[in-house]
N, C-alpha and C positions, 0 to 999 in steps of 0.2 A: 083403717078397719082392722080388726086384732083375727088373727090367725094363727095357726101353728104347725109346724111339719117335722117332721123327719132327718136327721143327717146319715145317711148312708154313701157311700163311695161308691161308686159302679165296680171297681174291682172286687168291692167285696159280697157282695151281688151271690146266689147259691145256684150260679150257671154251673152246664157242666165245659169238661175239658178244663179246669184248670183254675180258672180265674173266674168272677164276674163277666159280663159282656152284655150286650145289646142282644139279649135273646127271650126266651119264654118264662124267663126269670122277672126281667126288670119288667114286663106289664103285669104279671102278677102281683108285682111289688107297689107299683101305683095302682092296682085293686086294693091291696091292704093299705093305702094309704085311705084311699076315699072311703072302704069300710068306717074307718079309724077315726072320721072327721077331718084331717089332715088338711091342708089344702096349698100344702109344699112338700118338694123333696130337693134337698140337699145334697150337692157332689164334690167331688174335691175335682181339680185338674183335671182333665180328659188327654191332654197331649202324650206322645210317644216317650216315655221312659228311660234310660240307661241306665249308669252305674249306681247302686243303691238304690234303683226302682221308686225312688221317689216321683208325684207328681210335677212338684216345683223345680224338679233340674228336668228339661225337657229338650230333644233335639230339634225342636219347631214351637215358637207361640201358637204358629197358625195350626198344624196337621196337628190329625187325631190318634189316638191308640190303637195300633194293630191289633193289640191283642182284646178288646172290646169287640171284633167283630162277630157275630154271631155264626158260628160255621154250620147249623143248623138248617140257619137262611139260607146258605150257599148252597146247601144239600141239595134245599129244594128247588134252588136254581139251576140244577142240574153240574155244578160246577165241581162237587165233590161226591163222594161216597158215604154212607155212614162206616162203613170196613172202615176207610181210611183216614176219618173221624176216629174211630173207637181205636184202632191199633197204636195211634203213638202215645208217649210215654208225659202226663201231666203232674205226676206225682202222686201219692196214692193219703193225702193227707187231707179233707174235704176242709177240715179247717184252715188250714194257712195253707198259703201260695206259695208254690216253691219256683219262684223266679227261672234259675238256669233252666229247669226244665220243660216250663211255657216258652223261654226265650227257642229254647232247640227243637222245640214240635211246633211251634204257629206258623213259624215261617216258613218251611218246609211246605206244609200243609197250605197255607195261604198264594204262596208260589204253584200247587196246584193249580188252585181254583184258578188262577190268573192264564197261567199257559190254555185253558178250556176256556176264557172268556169273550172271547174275540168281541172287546169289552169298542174298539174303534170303530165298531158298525150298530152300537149303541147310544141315538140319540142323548140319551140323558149322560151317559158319560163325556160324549165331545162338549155339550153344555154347560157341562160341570170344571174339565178342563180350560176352557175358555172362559168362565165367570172367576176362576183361580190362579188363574197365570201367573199374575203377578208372585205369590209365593210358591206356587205350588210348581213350577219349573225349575227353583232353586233348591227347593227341600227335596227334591224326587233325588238330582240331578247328585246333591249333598252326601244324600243317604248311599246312593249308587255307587260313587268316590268311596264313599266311608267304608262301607261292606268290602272293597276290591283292598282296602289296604286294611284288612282282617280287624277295623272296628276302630282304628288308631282316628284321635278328630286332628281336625284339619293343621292344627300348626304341626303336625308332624308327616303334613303332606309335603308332596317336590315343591321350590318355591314356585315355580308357574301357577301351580295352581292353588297354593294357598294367597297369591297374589291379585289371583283371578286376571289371569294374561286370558284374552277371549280365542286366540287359537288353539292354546290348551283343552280350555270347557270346550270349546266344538269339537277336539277330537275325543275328550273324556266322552262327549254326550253321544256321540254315533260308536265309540267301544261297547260303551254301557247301554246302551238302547232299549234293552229287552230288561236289565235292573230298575233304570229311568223308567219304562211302563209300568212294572209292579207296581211301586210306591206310587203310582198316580189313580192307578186301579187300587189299591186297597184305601186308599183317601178317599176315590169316588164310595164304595163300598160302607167305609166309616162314616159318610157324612149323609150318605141312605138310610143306612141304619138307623141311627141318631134320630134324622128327621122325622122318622116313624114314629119312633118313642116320643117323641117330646112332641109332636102334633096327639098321639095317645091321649098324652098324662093332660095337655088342656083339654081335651073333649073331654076330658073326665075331672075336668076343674081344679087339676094339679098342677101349681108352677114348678118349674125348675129355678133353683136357682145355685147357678154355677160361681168358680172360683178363676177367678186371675191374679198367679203373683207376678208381683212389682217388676220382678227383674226376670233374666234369661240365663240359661245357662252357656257358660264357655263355648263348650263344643255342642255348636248349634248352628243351625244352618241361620240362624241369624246374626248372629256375629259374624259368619264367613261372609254373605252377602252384603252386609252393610254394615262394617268394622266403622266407617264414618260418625255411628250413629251411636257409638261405645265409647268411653276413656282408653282407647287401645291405641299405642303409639306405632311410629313407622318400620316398627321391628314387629308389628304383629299382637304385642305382648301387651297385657293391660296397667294400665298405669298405676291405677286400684281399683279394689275389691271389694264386694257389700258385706255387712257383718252386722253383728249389735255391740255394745261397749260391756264390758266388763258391769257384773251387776250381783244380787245376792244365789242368783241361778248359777252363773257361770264365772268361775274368778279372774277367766281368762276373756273372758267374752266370747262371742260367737262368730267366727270366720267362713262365711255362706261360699267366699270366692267367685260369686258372680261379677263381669263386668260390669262395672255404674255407667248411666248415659252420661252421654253428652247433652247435656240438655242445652247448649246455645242451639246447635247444630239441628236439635229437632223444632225449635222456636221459630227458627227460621226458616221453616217450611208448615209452619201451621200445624207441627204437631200429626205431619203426615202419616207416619208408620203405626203411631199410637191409636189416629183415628180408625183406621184400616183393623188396626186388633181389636179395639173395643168392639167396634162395628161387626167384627168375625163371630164376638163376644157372645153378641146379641142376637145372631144367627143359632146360635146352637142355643142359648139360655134365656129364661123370662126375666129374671134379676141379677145383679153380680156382683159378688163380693170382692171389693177391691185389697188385696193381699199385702200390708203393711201401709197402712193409710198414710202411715207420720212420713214415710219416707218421700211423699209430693210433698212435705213442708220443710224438712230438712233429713238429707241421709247421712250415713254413718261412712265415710271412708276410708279404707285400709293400705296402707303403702303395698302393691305388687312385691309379694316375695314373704312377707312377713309371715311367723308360722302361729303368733295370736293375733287377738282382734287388740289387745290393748294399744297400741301406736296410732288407734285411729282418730279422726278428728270428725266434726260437725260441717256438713255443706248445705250453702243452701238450694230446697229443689223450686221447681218450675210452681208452686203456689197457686191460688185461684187461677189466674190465668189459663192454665191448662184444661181446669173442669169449666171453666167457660167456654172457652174452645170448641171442647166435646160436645157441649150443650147448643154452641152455635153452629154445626157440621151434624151432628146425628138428632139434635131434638132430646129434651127433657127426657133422661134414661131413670129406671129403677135401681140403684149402686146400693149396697152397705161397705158402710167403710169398717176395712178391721184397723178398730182404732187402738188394739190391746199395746201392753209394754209402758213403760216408762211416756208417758203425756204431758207435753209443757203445755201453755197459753198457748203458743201459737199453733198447734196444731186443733186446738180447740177453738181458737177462731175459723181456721179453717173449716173445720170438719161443720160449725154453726154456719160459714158463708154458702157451702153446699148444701146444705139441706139435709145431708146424707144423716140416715141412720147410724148409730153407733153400737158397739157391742158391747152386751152387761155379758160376765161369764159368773156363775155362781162358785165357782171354786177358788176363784180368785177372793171372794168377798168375807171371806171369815177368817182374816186374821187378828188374835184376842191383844196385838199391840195397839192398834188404831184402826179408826172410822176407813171405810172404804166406800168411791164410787162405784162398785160391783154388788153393795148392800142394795137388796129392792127397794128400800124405802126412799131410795137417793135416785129411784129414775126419773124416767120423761117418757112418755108416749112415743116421742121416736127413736127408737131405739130398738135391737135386737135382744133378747135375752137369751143363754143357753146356759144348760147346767156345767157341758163344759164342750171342748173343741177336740178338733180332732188331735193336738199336740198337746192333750192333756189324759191326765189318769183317767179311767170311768170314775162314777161315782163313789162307787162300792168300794175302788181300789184307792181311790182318794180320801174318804172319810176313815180306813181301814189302817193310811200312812201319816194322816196329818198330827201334829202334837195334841198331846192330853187337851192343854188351856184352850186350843182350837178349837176341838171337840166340844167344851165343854161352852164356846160363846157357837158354834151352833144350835145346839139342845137350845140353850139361852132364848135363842132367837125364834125357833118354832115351837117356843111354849111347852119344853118335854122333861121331863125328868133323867130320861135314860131314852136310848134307842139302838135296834141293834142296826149294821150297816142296812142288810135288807131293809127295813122297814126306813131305813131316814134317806134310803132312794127315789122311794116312792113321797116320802115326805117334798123333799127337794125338787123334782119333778113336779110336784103340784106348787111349788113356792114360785117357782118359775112359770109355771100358767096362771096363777093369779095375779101377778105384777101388770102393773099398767102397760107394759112395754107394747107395745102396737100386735110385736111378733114374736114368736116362741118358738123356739129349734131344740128337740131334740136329740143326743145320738141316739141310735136303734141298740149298742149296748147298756145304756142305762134303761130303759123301757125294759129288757130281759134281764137286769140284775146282776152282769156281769162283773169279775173283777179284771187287775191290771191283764192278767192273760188276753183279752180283748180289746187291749189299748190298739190303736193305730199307729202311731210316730210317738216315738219320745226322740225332743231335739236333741240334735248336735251330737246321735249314735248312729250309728251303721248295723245294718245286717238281720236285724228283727222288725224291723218295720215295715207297714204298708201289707202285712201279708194277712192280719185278719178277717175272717170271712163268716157270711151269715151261714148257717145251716137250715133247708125245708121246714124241715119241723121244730125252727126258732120258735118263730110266730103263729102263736095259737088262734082261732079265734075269740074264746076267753080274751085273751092279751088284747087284742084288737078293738073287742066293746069297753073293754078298762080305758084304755087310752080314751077312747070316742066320749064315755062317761065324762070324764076330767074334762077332756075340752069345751064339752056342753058346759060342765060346771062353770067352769072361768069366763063362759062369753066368747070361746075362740070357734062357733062353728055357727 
């Protein structure tokens, strides 16, 4: 059935304090979607963040973002103050997030709310710790370790405990006890919150649909917990690294420095920890975009140490087998695979053995050397199409950077003469909801005409990313019946 939605971040969200979050903000925002005809919204990651505040380096697959909590809610839970809400220091920039200084007011503040929760005479939270155990006793217990040895991850913990000798953790976990509850109390918190919204957005006939990357980061309570399930050898240290090969983007290639699994190790237990995530997956999300699709066909390997991606070689990964798996443990799921990047056969078999959807990006599709399968003429019904992704230029800033002859085989292609960026946004934007593709994703800065200023992630940089943010008076209502218009036109509502 052909629909269309939205890609917005929750961090970039026009909550106050700081950041986006799980407050009065994001049901507003699923109002403007349903105004809009919409009948998705788009997120990236939800997990807890560190260094470069990226989504995809995360200290847990499973825990959620502290800083998403809505401290509003909590207000009204009796658990804070608005004073004490208003008085700390978010940064005074409503457009970008200024990371260190959310980092030095949430916790502070959320440590509040927690000392006033006497959150263990609280049905719904003993419930919630008991349905989570399994990670949420590690992550809590991780994070607790982590903060006491001023944020350093775990290979640079005493070896006991980067070992996990169990009389250590037992005295780590009664040291830490009242650290240990926090993090378990803002998890219960986060995954309240959340529930709220995303039960919202379906009574109002809005899916979610959320993102999983492929791999985990280093300093992660999952590497610490089950280093077995990683290429990490008996020193700790990984064997290799994820990356992408050297290509016309990057001369060097792309060095992510993720540990790669062990896929014997996960086969042989049925794909246990994976089912367990997905299935967490699907708890917070109606649909899931699966985060470098080709790497279950074949990943990119990096020798441990090396300082580019070029030394790396081809392996191969776990293959149907795995989304059969899935399918036979959880039941026929709703997946998009991100199938972007460099595509051989065999991941195109795959990606056909699944079923899954695939992703057309229109930015990608007009280069004036050769035909590309990102041209709409070249789809299929199943299929996602998006003007562009979150680790790409807006439009405006894209048509504004690509070469003349490029330019000049887009105009080509939507029948124009001349166009200025403005106008071949909105051109583009319609090119993309009239395509067969089943589905249609928007970003929310191409609908308001934005340039590069408004990008999200540009790969394989540090320090400017992730901190774009919507502003109140973005989205007009104007804006709103424009969108809804288009989507009637193309059949998407």
């Amino acid at each position: 059935m052909r629909g269309s939605g939205i890609l917005l971040p929750i961090a970039s969200l026009p909550s106050k304090y700081g950041i986006g979050a799980f407050s009065e903000s994001a049901y507003k925002f699923i109002d403007q979607l349903k105004t809009a005809g919409q009948k998705y919204w788009q997120i990236l990651p939800i997990g807890p963040t560190g260094y470069g505040d990226s989504p995809y380096q995360s200290f847990s697959t499973f825990a959620g973002n502290p800083y998403f909590i809505d401290l509003d809610r909590l207000i009204e839970e009796g658990l804070l103050t608005q004073d004490e809400c208003d008085e700390m220091d978010y940064g005074n920039n409503l457009r970008y997030i200024d990371y260190e200084k959310i980092y030095f007011s949430r916790f502070p503040i959320l440590k509040k709310a927690y000392s006033r929760s006497n959150c263990m005479a609280d049905p719904g939270y003993i419930a919630f710790q008991k349905e989570n155990e399994d990670w949420l006793e590690d992550y809590s217990l991780y994070m607790a370790i982590k903060d006491s040895y001023g944020g350093l991850s775990w290979v640079n913990w005493e070896a006991k405990l980067r070992y996990r000798d169990k009389a250590t953790l037992e005295l780590y976990r009664e040291k830490l006890e009242n650290d240990v509850g926090f993090y378990k109390f803002i998890q219960y918190e986060f995954n309240k919150q959340w529930a709220d919204i995303k039960s919202y957005a379906n009574n109002n006939g809005i899916k979610i649909i959320g993102d999983i990357p492929i791999y985990v980061a280093f300093d992660s309570a999952d590497t610490w917990s089950h280093p077995e399930l990683f290429q990490i050898d008996d020193e700790l240290n990984p064997i290799a690294v994820a990356g992408c090969p050297p290509d016309s983007f990057a001369e060097d290639g792309q060095l992510w420095g993720n540990p790669l699994y062990n896929w014997d190790v996960h086969k042989k237990s049925n794909y246990a920890w994976w089912i367990k995530r997905i299935d967490m997956s699907f708890r917070w999300y109606d649909i899931l975009r699966v985060d470098h699709f080709k790497g279950f066909d074949e990943y990119y390997s990096i020798p441990y140490g090396e300082t580019t991606a070029r030394n790396g070689k081809w392996m191969k990964g776990p293959g149907i087998e795995f989304f059969r798996e899935i399918e036979k443990q959880l039941g026929k799921q709703d997946i998009i695979a991100e199938d972007l990047g460099y595509i051989t056969e065999s991941v195109r078999e795959l990606l056909k053995e699944t079923g899954f959807p695939g992703m057309k990006v229109l930015e990608f599709a007009f280069d004036s050397r050769e035909e590309s399968d990102y041209l709409p003429h070249n789809y299929n019904n199943n299929s996602v199409v998006y003007t562009g992704t979150h680790d790409n230029e807006t439009l405006k800033g894209w048509f504004e950077t690509i070469p003349p002859e490029d330019k000049e085989y887009v105009l080509r292609y939507i029948n124009r003469d001349r166009a200025s960026a403005d106008a071949l946004v909105w051109d583009m934007i319609c090119l993309a909801q009239q395509s067969v593709a089943d589905l249609c994703i928007i970003p929310v800065q191409d609908y308001l005409g934005l340039g590069n200023e408004a990008r999200i992630n540009t790969p394989s940089t540090v320090g400017l990313n992730w901190k774009w943010r919507l502003l109140e008076e973005d989205i007009t209502e104007d804006l709103l019946l424009r969108i809804q218009s288009i989507t009637k036109t193309y059949g998407r509502i």
